[in-house]
C-alpha positions as CSV (number, residue, x, y, z in Angstrom):
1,X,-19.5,191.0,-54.4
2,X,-21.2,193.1,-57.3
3,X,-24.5,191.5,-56.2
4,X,-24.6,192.0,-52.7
5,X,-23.9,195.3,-53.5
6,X,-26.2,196.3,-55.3
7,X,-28.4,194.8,-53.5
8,X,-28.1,196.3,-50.3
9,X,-27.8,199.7,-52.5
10,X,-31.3,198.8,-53.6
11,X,-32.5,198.3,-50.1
12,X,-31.4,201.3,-48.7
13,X,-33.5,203.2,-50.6
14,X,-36.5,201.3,-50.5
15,X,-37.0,201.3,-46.8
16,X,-37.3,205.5,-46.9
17,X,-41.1,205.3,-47.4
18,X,-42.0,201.6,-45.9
19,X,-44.1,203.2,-43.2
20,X,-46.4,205.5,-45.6
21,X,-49.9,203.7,-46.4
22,X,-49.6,205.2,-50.2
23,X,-45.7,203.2,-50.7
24,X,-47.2,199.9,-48.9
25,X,-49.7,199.7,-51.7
26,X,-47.0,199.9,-54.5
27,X,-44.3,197.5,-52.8
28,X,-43.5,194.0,-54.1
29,X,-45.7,191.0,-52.0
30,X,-41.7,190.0,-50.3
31,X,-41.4,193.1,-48.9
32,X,-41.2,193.4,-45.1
33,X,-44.3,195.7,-44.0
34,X,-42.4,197.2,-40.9
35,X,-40.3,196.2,-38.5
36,X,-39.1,196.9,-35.1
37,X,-36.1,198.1,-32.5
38,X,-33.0,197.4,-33.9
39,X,-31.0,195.4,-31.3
40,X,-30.5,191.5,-31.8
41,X,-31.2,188.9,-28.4
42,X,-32.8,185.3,-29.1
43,X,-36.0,185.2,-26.8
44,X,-36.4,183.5,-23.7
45,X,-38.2,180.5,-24.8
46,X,-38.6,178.2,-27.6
47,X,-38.7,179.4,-31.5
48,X,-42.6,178.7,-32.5
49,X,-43.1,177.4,-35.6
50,X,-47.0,177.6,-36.9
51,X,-48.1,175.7,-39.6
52,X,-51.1,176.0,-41.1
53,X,-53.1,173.2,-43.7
54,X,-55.5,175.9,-45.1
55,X,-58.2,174.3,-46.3
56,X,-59.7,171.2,-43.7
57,X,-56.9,168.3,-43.8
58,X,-58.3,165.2,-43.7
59,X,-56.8,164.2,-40.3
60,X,-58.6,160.2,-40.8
61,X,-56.5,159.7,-43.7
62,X,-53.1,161.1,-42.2
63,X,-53.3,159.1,-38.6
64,X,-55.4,156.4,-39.2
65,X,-57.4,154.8,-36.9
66,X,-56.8,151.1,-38.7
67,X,-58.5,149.6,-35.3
68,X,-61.6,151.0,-36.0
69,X,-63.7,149.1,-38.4
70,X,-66.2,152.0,-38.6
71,X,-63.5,154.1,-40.7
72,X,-63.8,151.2,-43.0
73,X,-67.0,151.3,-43.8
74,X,-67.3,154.7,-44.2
75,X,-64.8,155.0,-46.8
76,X,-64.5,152.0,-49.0
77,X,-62.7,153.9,-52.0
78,X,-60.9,156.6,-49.6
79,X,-59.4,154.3,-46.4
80,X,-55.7,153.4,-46.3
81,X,-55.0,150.0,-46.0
82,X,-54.2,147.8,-42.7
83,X,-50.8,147.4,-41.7
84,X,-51.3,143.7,-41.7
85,X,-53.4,144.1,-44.9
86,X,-52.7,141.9,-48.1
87,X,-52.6,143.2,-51.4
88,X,-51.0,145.7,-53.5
89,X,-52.2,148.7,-52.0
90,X,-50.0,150.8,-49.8
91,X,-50.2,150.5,-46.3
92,X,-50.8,152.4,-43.2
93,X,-47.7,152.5,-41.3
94,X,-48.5,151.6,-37.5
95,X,-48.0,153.6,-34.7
96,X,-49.5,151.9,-31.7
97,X,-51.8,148.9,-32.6
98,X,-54.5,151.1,-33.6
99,X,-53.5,154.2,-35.0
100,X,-51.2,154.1,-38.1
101,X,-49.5,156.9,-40.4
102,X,-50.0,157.5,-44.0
103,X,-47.8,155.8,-46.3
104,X,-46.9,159.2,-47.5
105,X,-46.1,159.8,-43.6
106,X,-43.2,157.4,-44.0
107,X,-40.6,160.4,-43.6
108,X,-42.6,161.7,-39.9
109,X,-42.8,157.9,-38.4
110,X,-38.5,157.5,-37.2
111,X,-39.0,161.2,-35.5
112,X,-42.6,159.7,-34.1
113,X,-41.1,156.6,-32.4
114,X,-38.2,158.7,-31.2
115,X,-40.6,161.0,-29.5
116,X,-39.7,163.9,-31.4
117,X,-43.6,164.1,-32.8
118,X,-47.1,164.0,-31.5
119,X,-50.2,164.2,-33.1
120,X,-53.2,165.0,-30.8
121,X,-56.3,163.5,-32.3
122,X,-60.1,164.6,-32.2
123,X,-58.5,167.7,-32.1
124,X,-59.7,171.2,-32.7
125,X,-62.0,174.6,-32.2
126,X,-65.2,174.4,-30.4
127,X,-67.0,176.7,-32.8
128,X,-69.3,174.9,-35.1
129,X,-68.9,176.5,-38.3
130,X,-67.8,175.1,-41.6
131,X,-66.8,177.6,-43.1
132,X,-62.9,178.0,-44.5
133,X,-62.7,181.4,-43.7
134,X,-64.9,181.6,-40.3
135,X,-63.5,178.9,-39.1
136,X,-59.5,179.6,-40.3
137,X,-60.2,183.0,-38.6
138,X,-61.6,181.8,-35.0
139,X,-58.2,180.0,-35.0
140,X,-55.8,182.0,-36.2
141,X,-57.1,184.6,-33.7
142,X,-57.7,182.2,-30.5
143,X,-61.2,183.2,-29.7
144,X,-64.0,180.6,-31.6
145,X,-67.2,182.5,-31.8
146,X,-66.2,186.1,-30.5
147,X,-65.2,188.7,-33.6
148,X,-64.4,191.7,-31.3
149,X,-60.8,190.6,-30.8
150,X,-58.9,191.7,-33.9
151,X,-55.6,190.4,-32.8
152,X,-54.0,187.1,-33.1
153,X,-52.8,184.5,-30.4
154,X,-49.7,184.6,-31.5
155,X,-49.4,188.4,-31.9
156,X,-50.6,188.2,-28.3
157,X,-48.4,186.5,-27.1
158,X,-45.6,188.7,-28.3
159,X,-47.5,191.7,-27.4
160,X,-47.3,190.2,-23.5
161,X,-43.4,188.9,-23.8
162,X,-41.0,191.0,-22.8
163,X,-37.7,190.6,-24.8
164,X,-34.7,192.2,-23.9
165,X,-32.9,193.8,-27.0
166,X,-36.2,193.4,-29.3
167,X,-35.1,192.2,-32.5
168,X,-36.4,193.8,-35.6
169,X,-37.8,190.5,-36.9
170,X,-39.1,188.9,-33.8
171,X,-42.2,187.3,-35.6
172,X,-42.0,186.3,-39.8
173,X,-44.9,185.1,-41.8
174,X,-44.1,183.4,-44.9
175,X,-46.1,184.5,-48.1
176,X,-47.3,187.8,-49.7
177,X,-49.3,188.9,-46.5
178,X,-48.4,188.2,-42.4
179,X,-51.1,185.6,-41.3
180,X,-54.1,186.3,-38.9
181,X,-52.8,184.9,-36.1
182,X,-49.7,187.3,-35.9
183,X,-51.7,190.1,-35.7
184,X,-50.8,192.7,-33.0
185,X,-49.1,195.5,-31.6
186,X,-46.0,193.6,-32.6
187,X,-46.5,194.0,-36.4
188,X,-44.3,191.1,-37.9
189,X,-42.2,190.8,-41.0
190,X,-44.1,189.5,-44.1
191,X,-42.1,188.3,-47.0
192,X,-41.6,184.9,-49.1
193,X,-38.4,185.1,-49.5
194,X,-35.3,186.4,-48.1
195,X,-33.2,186.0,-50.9
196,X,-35.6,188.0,-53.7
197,X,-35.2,191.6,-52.1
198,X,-33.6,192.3,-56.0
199,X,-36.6,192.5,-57.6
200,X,-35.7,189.4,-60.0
201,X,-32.1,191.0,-60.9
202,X,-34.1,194.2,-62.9
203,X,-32.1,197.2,-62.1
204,X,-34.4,199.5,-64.3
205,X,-37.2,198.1,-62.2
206,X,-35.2,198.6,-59.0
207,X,-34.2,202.1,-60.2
208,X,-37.9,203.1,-61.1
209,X,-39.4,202.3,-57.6
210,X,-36.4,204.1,-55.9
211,X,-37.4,207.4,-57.8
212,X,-41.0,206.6,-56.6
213,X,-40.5,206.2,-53.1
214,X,-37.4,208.8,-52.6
215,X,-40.3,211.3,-54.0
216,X,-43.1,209.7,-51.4
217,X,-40.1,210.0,-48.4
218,X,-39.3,213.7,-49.0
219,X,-43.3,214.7,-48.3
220,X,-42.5,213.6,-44.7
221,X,-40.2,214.7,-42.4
222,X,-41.5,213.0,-39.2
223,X,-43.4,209.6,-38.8
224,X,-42.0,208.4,-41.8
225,X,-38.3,208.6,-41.0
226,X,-38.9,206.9,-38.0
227,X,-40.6,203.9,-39.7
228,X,-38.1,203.8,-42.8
229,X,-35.4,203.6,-40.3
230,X,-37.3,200.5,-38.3
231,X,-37.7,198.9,-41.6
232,X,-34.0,199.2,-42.7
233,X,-33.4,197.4,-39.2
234,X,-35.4,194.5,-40.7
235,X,-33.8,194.7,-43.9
236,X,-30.5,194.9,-42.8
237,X,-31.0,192.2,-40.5
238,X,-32.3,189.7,-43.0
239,X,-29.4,191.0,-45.7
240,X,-27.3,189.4,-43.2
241,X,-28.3,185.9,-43.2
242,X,-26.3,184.6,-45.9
243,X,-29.2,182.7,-47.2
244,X,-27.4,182.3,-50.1
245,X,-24.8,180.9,-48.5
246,X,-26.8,178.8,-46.0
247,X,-26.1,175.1,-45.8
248,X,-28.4,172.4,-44.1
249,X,-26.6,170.4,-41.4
250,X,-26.5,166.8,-40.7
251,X,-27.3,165.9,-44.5
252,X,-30.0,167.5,-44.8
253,X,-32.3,168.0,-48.1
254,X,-34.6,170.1,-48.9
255,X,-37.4,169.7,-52.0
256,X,-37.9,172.1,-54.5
257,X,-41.3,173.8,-52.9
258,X,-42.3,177.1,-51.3
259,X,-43.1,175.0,-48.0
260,X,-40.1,173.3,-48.0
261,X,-38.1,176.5,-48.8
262,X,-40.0,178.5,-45.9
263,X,-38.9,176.0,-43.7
264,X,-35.5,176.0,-44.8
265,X,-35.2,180.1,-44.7
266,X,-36.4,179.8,-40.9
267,X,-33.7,177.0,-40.2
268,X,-31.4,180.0,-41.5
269,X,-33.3,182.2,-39.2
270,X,-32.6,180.5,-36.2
271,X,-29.2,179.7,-36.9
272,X,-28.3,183.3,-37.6
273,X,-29.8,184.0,-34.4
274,X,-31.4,187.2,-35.3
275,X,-33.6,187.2,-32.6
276,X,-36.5,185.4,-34.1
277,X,-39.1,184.2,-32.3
278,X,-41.8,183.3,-34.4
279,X,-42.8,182.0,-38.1
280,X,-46.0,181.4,-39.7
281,X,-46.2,179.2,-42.9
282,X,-49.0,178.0,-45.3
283,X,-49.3,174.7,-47.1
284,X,-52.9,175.0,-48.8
285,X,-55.1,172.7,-51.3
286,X,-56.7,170.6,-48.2
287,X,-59.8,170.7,-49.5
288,X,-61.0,167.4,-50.8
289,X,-63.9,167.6,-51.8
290,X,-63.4,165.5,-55.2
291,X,-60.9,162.9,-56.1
292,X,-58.9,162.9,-52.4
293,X,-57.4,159.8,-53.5
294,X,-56.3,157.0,-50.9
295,X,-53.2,155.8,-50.8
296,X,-52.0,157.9,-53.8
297,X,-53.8,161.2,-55.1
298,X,-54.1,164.4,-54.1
299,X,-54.1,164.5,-50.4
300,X,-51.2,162.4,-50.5
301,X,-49.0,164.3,-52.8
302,X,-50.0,167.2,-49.9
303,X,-49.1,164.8,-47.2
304,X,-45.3,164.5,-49.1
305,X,-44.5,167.8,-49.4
306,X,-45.4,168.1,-45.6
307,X,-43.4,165.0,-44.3
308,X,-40.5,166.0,-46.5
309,X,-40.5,169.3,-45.5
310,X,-40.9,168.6,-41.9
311,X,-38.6,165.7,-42.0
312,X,-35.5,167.5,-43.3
313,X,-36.0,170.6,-41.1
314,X,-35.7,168.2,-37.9
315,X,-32.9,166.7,-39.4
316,X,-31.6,169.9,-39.9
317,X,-32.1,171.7,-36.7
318,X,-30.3,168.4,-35.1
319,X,-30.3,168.7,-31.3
320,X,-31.8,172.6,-31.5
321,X,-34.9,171.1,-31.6
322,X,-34.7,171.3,-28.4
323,X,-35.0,175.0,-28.5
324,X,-37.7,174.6,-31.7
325,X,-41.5,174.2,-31.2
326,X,-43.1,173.4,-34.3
327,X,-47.4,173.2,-34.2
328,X,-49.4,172.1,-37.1
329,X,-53.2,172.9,-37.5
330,X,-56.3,173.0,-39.6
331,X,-59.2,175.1,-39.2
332,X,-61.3,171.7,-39.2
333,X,-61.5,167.9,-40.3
334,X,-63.3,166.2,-42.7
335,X,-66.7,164.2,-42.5
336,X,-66.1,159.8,-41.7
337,X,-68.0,159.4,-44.6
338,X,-66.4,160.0,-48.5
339,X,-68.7,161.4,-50.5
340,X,-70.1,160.4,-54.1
341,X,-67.2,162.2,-55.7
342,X,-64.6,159.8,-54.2
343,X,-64.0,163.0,-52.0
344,X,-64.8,164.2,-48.1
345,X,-66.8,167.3,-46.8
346,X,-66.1,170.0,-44.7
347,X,-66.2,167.9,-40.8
348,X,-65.3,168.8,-37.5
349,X,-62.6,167.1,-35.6
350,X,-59.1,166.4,-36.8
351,X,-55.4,166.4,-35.6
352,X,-53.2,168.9,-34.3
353,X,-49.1,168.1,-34.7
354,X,-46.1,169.4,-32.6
355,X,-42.6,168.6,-33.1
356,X,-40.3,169.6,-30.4
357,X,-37.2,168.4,-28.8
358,X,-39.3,168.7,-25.4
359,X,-42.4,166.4,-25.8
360,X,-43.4,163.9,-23.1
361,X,-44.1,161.4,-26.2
362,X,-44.4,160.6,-28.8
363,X,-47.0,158.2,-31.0
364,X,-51.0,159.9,-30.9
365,X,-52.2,161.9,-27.8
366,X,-55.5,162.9,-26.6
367,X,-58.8,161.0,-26.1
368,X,-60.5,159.0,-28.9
369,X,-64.1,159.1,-29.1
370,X,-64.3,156.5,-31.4
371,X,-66.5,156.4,-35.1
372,X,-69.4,154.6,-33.6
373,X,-72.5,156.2,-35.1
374,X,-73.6,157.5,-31.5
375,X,-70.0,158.7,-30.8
376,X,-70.1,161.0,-34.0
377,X,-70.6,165.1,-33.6
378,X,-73.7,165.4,-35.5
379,X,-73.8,161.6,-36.5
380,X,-71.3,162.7,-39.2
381,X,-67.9,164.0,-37.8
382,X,-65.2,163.2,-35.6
383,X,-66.1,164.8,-32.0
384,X,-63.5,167.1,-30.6
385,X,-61.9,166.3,-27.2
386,X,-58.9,168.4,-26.8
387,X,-59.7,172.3,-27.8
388,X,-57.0,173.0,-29.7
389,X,-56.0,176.1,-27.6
390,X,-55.1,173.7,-24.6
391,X,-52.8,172.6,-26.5
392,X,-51.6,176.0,-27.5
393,X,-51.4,176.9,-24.1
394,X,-49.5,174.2,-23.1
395,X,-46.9,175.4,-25.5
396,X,-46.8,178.9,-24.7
397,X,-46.8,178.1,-20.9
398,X,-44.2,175.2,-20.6
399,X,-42.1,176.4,-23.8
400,X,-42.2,179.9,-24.2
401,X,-42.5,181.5,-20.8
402,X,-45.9,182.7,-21.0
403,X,-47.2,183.9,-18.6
404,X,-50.3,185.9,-19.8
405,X,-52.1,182.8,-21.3
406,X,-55.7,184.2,-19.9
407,X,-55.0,187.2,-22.2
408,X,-53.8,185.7,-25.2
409,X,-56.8,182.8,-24.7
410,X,-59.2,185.2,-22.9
411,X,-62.5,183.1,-21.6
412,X,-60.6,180.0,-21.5
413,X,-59.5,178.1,-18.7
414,X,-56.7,175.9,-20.7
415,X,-57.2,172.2,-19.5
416,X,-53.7,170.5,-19.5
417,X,-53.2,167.8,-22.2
418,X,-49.6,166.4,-21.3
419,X,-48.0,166.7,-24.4
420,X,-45.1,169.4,-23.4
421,X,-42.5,169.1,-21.1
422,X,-41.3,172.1,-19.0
């Protein structure tokens, strides 16, 4: 009791000056930027859940296309085995015939051939860069090649949704900023966790930024009462979670990880049912350029934390996946061919996931071009043949009751891809 006290004590007073630029500078990377209207309804559609793999994953190595003898000969220290392979080595895990998981997969593969997971290869953005932070902005913000739209597709989105009773934390972005693509007139919660708003249990620390901002909110009489009092919506809100408290159903188990923790903190989210309507989380360190490893290694120490992490939050969320649309990007692939540092270089095509209790299927969905020297975008990368914004749209259309996808994708014309159903 003593602690949630204080705690809330500690919260009331930091909200008075959330909406002044000179307090946003000074507060903790948890704390909620702003916030919204104060009235809780769940929104219309499915919850989105956007994950990003900042850094290129290396989408040949996660669904591997063991049919292809071509991915074999490009990467004779880097490819994962045949499913029918002998030897010691770990194996792809087969999907289809010809496409297979990652061994460190192994967790994805029962919600796979339940249909409760996709993966849409030769995925991606149109836009050629390879840049990390081109590239990751084009698709955070839906619009390859064009840099006059500041927004992002999913701040778009909730820009053009009309949701009765807005809650005050419609959209949450996990970390110590809100991501690109929730930029918009709907500013969204940015915090990394729900359960740190006590400033690591230091009351003289606590006390010290109260005086601080109670001297900042007594400058203002306007603006900044209006926007202290949307923030303590957001605050309040979130203080009545019960994070704490929370406890994963049907035996779930989380890791001990930030990814795995964001994901379990949106499971509490939804069931709360605060109104929340969107979350953005990171898992970074894609970027193998040097020792990727095969089997084992780097990548596939990535590609655990991700399996585990998705795996227990679909075991969690039981049947309210059916309410749930998860998406998983990169800003690109990696090149066919490892490199001399037993690593890959920045590519071009790669794999979009969705999880969702509404798929038409699941297994791998899209078009293959195949690795055949001629087939290859530049002679070097996987070609892309599903922009990864029809997939988007396919989401926000069939899922989320879009209806403004020409605004939130403007020049585009989404072509459908089948992988949602209505």
């Amino acid at each position: 009791m003593t602690q949630t006290l204080s705690r809330r004590a500690l919260l009331r007073g930091l909200t008075a000056a959330a909406g002044a630029a000179a307090a946003q500078s000074a507060l903790p990377a948890w704390m909620p930027r702003y916030a919204f209207a104060p009235l809780n309804q769940a929104a219309r559609g499915d919850v989105l859940i956007s994950i990003f793999l900042r850094g290129g994953a290396d989408s040949l190595n996660m669904v591997v296309p063991h049919g292809e003898d071509a991915y074999y000969a490009a990467r004779p220290r880097l490819a994962i085995a045949r499913p029918d392979a002998t030897g010691a080595d770990a194996r792809a895990l087969d999907i289809d015939g010809f496409f297979g998981l990652h061994p460190a997969l192994a967790p994805l593969l029962p919600i796979m051939q339940a249909g409760g997971l996709a993966a849409v290869h030769a995925a991606g953005s149109p836009h050629d860069t390879r840049s990390h932070f081109e590239a990751m902005d084009f698709m955070e913000r839906g619009t390859p090649g064009e840099y006059h739209i500041g927004t992002g597709w999913i701040g778009r989105h909730l820009a053009a949704t009309q949701t009765p009773g807005e809650s005050p934390v419609r959209a949450i972005g996990f970390g110590t900023a809100a991501q690109a693509a929730l930029r918009g007139a709907v500013t969204p919660v940015a915090l990394k966790s729900i359960v740190d708003y006590h400033l690591g249990g230091d009351a003289a620390a606590g006390a010290r930024m109260l005086d601080a901002l109670n001297q900042l909110y007594a400058l203002d009489s306007g603006t900044l009462i209006e926007s202290a009092q949307a923030t303590n919506s957001a605050i309040e809100t979130l203080a009545r979670v019960g994070y704490d408290s929370y406890r994963p159903q049907n035996n779930a188990t989380y890791l001990e990880n930030d990814f795995a923790a964001a994901l379990r903190q949106t499971a509490a989210l939804i069931r709360a049912d605060v109104g929340l309507e969107a979350a953005c989380i990171d898992l970074g360190g894609w970027d193998t350029h040097v020792q990727q490893g095969g089997a084992t290694g780097m990548q596939a120490r990535l590609m655990g934390q991700l399996a585990s992490g998705l795996a227990s939050f679909h075991a969690d969320m039981g049947d309210s996946m059916r309410a749930v649309s998860v998406v998983v990007l990169s800003e690109f692939g990696r090149r066919l061919h490892e490199n001399s540092g037993a690593g890959t270089d920045h590519g071009h095509g790669g794999a979009m996931w969705v999880m969702s209790g509404s798929l038409t299927r699941g297994g791998v969905l899209g078009r293959w071009p195949g690795l055949d020297q001629a087939a290859l975008d530049r002679g070097e990368d996987l070609a892309i043949t599903t922009d990864y914004r029809d997939v988007l749209a396919e989401l926000l259309t069939l899922r989320l009751g879009s209806t403004a996808v020409s605004e939130i994708f403007p020049n585009h014309a989404p072509t459908g891809v089948g992988v949602f159903r209505g």
